[in-house]
NUGUVEX-346940 format. One record per atom (N, C-alpha, C): residue in three letters; x, y, z; atom name; residue number from 1. Coordinates in steps of 0.05 Angstrom, whole numbers, m for minus. Layout:
N
+-----+--------+--------+--------+----+-----+
:  aa :      u :      v :      w : at :   i :
+-----+--------+--------+--------+----+-----+
: ALA :      X :      Y :      Z : CA : NUM :
...
+-----+--------+--------+--------+----+-----+
//
This chain:
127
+-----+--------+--------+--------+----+-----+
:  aa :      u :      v :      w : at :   i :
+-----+--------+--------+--------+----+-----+
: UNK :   m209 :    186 :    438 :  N :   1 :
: UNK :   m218 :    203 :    416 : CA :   1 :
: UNK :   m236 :    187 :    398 :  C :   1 :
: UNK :   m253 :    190 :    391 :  N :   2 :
: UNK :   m278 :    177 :    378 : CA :   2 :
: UNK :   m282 :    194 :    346 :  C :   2 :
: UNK :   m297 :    181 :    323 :  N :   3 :
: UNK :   m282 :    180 :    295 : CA :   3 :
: UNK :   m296 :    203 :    292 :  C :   3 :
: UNK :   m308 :    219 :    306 :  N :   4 :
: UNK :   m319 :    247 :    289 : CA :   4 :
: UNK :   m301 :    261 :    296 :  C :   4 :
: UNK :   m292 :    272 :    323 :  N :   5 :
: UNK :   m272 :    286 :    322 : CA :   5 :
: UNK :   m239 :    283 :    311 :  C :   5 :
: UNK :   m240 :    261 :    304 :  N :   6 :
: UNK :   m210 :    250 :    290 : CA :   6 :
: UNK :   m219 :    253 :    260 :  C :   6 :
: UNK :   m246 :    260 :    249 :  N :   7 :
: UNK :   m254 :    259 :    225 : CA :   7 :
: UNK :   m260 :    303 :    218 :  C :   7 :
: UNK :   m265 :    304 :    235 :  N :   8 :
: UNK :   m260 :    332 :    238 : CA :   8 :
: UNK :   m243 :    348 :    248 :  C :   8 :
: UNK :   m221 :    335 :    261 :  N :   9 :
: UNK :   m188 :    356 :    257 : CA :   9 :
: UNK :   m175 :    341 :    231 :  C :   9 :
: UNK :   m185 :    318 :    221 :  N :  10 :
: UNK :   m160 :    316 :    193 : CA :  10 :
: UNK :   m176 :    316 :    171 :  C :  10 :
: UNK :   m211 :    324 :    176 :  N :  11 :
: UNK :   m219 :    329 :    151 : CA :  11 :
: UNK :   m229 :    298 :    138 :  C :  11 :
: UNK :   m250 :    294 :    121 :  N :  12 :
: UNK :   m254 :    271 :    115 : CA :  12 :
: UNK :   m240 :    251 :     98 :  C :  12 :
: UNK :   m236 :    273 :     72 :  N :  13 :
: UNK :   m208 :    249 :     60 : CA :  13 :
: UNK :   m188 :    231 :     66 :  C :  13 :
: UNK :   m176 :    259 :     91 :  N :  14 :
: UNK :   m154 :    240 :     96 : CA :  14 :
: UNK :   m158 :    218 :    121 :  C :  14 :
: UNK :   m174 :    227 :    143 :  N :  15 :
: UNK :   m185 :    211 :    152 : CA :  15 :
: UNK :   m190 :    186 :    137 :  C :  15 :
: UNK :   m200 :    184 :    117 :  N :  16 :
: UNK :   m220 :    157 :    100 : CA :  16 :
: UNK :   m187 :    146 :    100 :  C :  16 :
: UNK :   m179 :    165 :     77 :  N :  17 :
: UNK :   m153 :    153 :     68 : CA :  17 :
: UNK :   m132 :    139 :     94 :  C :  17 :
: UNK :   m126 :    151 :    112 :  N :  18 :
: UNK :   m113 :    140 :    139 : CA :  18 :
: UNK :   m119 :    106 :    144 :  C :  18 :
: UNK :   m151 :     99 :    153 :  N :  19 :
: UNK :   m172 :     91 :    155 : CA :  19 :
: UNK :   m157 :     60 :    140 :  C :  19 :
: UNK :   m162 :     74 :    112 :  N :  20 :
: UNK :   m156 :     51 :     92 : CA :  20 :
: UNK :   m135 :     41 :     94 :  C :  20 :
: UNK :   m109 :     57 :     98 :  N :  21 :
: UNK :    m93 :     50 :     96 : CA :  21 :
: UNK :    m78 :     37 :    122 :  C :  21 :
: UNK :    m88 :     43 :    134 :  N :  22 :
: UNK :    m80 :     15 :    156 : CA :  22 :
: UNK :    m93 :     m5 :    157 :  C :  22 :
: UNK :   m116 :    m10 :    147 :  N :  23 :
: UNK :   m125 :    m39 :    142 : CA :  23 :
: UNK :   m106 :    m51 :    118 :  C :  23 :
: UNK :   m110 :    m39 :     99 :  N :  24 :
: UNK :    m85 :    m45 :     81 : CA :  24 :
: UNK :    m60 :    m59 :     98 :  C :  24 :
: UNK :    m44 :    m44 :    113 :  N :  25 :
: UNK :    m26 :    m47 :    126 : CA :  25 :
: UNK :    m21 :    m78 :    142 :  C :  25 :
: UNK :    m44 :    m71 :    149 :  N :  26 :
: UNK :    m53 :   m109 :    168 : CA :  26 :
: UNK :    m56 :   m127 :    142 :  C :  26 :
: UNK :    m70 :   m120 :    125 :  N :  27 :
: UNK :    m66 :   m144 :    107 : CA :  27 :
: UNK :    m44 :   m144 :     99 :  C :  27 :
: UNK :    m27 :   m129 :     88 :  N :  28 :
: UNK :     m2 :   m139 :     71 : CA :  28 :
: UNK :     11 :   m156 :     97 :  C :  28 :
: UNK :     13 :   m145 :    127 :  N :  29 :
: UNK :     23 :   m152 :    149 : CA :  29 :
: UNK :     21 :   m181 :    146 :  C :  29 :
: UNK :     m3 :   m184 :    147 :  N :  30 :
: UNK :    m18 :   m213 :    147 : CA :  30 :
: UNK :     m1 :   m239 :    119 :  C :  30 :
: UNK :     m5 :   m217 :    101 :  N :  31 :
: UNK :      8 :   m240 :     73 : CA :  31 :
: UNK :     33 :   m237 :     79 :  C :  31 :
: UNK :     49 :   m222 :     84 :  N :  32 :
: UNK :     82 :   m221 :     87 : CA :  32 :
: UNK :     89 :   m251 :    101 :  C :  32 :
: UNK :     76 :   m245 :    123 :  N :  33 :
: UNK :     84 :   m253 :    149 : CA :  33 :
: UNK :     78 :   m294 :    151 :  C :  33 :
: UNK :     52 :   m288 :    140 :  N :  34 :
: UNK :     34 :   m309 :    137 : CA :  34 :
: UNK :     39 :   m332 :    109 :  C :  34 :
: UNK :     46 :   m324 :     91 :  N :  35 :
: UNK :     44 :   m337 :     67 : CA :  35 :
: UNK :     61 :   m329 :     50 :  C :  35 :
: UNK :     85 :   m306 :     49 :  N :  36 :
: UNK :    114 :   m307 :     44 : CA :  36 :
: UNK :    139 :   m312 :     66 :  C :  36 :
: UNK :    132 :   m303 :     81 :  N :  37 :
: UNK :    164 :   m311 :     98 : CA :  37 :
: UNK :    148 :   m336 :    112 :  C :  37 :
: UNK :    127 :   m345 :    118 :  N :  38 :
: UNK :    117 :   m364 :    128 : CA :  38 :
: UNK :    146 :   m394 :    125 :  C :  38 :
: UNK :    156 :   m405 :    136 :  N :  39 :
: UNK :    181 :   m426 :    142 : CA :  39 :
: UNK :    164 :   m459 :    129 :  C :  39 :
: UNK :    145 :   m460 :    131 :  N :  40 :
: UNK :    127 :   m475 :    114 : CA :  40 :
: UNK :    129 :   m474 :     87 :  C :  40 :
: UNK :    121 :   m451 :     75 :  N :  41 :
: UNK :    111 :   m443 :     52 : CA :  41 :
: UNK :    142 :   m437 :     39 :  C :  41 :
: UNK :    154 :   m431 :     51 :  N :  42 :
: UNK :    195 :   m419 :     32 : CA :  42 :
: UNK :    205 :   m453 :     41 :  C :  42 :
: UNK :    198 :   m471 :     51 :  N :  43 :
: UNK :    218 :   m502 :     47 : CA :  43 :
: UNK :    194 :   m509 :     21 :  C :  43 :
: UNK :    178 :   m516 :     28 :  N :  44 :
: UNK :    153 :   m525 :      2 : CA :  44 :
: UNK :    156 :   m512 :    m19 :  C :  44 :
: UNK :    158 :   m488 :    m20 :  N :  45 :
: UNK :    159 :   m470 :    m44 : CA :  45 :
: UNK :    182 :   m458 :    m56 :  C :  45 :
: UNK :    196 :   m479 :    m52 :  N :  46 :
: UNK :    225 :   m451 :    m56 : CA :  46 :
: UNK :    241 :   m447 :    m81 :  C :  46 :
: UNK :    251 :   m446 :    m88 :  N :  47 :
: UNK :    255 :   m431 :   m117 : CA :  47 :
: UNK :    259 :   m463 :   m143 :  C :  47 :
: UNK :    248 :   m485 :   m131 :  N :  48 :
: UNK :    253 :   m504 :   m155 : CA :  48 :
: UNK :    225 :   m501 :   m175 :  C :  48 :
: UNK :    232 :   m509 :   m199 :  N :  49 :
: UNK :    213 :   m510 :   m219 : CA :  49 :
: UNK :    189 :   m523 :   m219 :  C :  49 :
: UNK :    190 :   m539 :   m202 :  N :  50 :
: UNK :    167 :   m563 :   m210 : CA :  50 :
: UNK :    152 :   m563 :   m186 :  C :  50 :
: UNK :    150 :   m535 :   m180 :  N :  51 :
: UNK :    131 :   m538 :   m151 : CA :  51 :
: UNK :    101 :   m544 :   m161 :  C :  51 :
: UNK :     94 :   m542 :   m131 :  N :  52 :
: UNK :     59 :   m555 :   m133 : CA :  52 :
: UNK :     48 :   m533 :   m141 :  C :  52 :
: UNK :     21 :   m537 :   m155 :  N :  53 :
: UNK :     m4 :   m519 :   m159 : CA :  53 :
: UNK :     m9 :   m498 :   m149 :  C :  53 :
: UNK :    m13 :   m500 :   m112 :  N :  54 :
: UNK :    m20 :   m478 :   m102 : CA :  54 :
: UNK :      8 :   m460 :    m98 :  C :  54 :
: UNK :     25 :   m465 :    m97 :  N :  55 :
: UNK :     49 :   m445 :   m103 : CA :  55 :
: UNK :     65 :   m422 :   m112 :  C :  55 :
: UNK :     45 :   m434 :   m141 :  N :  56 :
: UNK :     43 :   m407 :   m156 : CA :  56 :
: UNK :     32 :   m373 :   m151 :  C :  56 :
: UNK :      7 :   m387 :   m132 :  N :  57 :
: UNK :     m8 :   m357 :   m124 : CA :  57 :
: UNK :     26 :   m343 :   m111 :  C :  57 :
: UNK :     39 :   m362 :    m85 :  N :  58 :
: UNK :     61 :   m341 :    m68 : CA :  58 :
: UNK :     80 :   m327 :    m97 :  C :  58 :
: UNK :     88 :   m355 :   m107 :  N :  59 :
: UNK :    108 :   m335 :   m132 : CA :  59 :
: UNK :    103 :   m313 :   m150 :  C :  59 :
: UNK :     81 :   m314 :   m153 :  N :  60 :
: UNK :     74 :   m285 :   m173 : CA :  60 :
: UNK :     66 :   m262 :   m149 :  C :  60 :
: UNK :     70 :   m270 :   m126 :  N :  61 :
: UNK :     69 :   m251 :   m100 : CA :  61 :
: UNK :     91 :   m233 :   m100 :  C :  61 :
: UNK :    112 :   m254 :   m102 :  N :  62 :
: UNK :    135 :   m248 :    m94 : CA :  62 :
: UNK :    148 :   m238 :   m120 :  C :  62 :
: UNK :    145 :   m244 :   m146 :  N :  63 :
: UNK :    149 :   m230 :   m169 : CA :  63 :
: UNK :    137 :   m197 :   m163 :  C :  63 :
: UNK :    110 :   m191 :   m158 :  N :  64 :
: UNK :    103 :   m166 :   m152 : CA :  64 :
: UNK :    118 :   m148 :   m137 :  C :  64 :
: UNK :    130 :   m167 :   m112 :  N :  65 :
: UNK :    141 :   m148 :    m96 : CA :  65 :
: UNK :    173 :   m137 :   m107 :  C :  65 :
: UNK :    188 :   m161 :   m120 :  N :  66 :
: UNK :    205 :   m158 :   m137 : CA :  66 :
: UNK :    203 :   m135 :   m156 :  C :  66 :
: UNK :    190 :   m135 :   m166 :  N :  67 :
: UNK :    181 :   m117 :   m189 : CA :  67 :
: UNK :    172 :    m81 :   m181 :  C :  67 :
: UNK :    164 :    m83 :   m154 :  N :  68 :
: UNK :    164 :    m61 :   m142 : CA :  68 :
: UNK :    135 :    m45 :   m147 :  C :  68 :
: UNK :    117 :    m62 :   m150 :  N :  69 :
: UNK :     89 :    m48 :   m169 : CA :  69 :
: UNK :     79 :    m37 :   m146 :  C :  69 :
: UNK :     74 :    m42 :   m125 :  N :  70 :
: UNK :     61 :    m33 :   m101 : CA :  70 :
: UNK :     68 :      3 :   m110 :  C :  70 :
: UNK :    105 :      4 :   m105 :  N :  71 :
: UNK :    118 :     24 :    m96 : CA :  71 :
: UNK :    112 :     49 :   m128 :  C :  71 :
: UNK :    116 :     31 :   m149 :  N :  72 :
: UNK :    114 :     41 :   m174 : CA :  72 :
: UNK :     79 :     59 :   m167 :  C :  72 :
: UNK :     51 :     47 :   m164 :  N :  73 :
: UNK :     29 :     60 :   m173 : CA :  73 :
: UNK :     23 :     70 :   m151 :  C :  73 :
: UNK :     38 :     70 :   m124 :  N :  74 :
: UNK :     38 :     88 :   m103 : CA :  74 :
: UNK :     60 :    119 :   m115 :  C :  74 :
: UNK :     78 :    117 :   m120 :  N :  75 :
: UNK :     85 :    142 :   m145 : CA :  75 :
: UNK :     60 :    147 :   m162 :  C :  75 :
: UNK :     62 :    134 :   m178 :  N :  76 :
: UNK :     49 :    151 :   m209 : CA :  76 :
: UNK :     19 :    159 :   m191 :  C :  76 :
: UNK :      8 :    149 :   m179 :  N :  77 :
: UNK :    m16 :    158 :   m173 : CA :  77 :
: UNK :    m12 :    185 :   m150 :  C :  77 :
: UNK :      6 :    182 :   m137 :  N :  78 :
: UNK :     20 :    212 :   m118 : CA :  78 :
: UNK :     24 :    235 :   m140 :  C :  78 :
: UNK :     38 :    235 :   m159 :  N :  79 :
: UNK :     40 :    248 :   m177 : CA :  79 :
: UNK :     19 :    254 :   m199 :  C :  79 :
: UNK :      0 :    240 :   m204 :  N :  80 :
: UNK :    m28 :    249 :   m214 : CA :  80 :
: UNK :    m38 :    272 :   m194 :  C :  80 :
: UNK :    m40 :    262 :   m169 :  N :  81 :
: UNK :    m62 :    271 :   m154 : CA :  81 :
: UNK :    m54 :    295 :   m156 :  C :  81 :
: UNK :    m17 :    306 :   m150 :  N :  82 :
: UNK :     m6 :    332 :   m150 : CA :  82 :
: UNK :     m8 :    349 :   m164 :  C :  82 :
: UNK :     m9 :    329 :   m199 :  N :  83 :
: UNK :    m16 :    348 :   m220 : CA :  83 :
: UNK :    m47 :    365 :   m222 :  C :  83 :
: UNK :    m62 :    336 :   m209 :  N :  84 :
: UNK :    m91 :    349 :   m208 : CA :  84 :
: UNK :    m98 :    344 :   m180 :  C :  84 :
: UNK :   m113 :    366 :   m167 :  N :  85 :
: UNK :   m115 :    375 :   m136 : CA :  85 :
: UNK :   m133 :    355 :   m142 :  C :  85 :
: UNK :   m157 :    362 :   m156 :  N :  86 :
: UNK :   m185 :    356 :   m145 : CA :  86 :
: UNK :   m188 :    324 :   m147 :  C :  86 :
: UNK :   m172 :    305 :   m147 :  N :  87 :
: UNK :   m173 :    277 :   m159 : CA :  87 :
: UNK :   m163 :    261 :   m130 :  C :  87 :
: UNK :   m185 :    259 :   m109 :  N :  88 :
: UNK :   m179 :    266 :    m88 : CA :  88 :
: UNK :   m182 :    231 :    m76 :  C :  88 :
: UNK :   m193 :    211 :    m98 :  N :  89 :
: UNK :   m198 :    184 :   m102 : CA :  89 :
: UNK :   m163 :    171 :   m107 :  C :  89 :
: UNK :   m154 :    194 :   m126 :  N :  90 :
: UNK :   m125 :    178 :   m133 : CA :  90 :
: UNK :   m109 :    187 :   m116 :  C :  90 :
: UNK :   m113 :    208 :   m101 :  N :  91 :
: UNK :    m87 :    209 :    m73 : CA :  91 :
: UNK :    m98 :    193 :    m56 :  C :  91 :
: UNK :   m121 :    179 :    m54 :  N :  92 :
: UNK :   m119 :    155 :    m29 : CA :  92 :
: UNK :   m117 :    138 :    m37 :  C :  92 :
: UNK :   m115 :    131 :    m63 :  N :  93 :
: UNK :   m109 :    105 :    m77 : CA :  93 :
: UNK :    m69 :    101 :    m74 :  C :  93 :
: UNK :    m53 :    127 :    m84 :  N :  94 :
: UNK :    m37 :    137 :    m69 : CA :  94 :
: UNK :    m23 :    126 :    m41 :  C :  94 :
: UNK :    m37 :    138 :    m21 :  N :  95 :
: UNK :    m31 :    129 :     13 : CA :  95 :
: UNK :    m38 :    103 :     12 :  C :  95 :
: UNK :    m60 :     89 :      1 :  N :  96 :
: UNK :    m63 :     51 :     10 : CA :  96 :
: UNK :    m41 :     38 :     m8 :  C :  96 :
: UNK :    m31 :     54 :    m44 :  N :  97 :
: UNK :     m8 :     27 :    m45 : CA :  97 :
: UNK :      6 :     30 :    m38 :  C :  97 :
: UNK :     21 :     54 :    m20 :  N :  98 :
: UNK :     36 :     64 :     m8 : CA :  98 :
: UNK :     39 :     50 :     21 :  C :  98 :
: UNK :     19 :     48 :     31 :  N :  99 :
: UNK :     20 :     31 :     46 : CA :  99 :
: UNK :     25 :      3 :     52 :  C :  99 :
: UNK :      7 :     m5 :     33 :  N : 100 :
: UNK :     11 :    m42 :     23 : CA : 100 :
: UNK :     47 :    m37 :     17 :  C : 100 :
: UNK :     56 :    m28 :     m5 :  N : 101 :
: UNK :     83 :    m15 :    m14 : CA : 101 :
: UNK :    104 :    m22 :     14 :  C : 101 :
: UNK :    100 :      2 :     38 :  N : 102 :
: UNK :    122 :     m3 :     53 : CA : 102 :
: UNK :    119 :    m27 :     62 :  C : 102 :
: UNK :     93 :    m42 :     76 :  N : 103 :
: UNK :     95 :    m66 :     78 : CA : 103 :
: UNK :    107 :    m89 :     66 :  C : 103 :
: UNK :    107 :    m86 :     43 :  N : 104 :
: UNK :    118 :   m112 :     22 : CA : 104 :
: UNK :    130 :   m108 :     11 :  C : 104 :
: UNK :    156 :    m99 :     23 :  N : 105 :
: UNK :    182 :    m92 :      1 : CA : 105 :
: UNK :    193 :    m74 :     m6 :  C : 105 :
: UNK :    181 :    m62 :     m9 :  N : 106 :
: UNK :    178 :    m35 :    m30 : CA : 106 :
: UNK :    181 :    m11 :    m20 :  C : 106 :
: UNK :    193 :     m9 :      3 :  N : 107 :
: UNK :    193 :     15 :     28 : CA : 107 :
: UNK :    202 :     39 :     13 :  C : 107 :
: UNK :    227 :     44 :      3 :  N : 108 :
: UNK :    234 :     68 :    m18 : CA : 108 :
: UNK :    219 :     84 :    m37 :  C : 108 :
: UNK :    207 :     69 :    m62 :  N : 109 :
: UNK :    193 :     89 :    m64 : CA : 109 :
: UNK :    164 :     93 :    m57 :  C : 109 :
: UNK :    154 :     68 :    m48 :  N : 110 :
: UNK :    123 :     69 :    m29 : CA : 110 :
: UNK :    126 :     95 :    m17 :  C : 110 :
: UNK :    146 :     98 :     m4 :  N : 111 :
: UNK :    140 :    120 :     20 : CA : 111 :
: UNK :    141 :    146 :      5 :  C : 111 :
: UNK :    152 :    148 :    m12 :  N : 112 :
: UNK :    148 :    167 :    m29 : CA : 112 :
: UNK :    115 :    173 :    m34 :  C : 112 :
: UNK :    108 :    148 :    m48 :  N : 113 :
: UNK :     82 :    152 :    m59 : CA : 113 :
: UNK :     63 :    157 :    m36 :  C : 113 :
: UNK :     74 :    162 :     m8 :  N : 114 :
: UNK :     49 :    155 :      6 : CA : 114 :
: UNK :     57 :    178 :     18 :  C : 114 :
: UNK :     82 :    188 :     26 :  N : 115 :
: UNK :     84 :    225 :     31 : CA : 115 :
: UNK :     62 :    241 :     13 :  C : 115 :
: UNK :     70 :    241 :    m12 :  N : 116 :
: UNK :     67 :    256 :    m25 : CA : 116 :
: UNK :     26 :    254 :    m25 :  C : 116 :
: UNK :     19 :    240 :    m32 :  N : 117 :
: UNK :    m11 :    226 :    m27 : CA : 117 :
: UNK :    m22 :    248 :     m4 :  C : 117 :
: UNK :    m11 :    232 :     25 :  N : 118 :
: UNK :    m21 :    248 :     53 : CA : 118 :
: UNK :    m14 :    284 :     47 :  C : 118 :
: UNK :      7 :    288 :     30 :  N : 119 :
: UNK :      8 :    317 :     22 : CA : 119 :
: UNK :    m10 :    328 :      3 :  C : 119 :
: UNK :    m26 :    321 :    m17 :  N : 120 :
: UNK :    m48 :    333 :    m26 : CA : 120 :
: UNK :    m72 :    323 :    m17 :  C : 120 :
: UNK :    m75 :    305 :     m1 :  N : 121 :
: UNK :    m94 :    299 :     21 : CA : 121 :
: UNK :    m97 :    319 :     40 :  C : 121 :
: UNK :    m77 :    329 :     50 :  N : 122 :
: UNK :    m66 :    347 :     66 : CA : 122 :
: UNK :    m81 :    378 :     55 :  C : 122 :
: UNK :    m68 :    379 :     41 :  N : 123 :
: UNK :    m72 :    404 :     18 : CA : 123 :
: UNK :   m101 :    411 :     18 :  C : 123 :
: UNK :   m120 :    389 :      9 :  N : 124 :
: UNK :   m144 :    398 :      3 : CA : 124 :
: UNK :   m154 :    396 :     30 :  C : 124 :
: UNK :   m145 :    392 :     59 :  N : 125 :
: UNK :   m159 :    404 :     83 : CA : 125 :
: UNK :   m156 :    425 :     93 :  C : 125 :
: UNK :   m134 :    442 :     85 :  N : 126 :
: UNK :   m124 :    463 :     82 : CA : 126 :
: UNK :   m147 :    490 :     65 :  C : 126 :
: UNK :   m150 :    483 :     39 :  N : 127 :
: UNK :   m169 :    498 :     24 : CA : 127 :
: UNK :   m188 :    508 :     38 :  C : 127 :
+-----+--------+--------+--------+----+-----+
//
């Protein structure tokens, strides 16, 4: 199947949005995998105070994912888009943190944010 006709049964938004969000997907894949659970990076880096320099970038990684922000502005931005149809930038903004989201932690309410996203994505191919 070649991208016009996969761009013309789901319409272009969500297409784009799909699109995005699996590259998304491979990167968070990539940082999870690569530079948090990495067995290198958790003996070197591991929860003592006085780590090295470059360290900090993984810990405020791993604070984010803690914190759930992926999963948090994959909501609030699902729920913008719902309140307003035509805001068709913030439901794919939506599906990619939603995406990044289930990848990194955050699978509960990411998936939320990223239903709901592909549903007014959905919606306006419908119209």
């Amino acid at each position: 199947m070649n991208s016009a006709v996969f761009t013309r049964m789901l319409g272009r938004p969500l297409a784009t949005a799909l699109g995005w969000a699996i590259v998304a997907t491979l990167v968070s894949i990539a940082i999870r995998f690569g530079i948090v659970e990495h067995e290198f990076f958790r003996r070197v880096c591991g929860d003592d105070l006085a780590l090295p320099l470059w360290c900090w970038p993984r810990q405020v990684m791993i604070m984010v994912f803690d914190w759930w922000v992926f999963g948090a502005l994959s909501v609030l931005c699902a729920l913008y888009a719902l309140v307003r149809p035509d805001s068709l930038r913030v439901a794919t903004a939506a599906v990619i943190f939603g995406a990044i989201g289930v990848a990194l932690y955050n699978a509960g309410p990411a998936s939320v944010g990223l239903v709901l996203g592909l549903t007014t994505l959905a919606r306006e191919r419908i119209r």
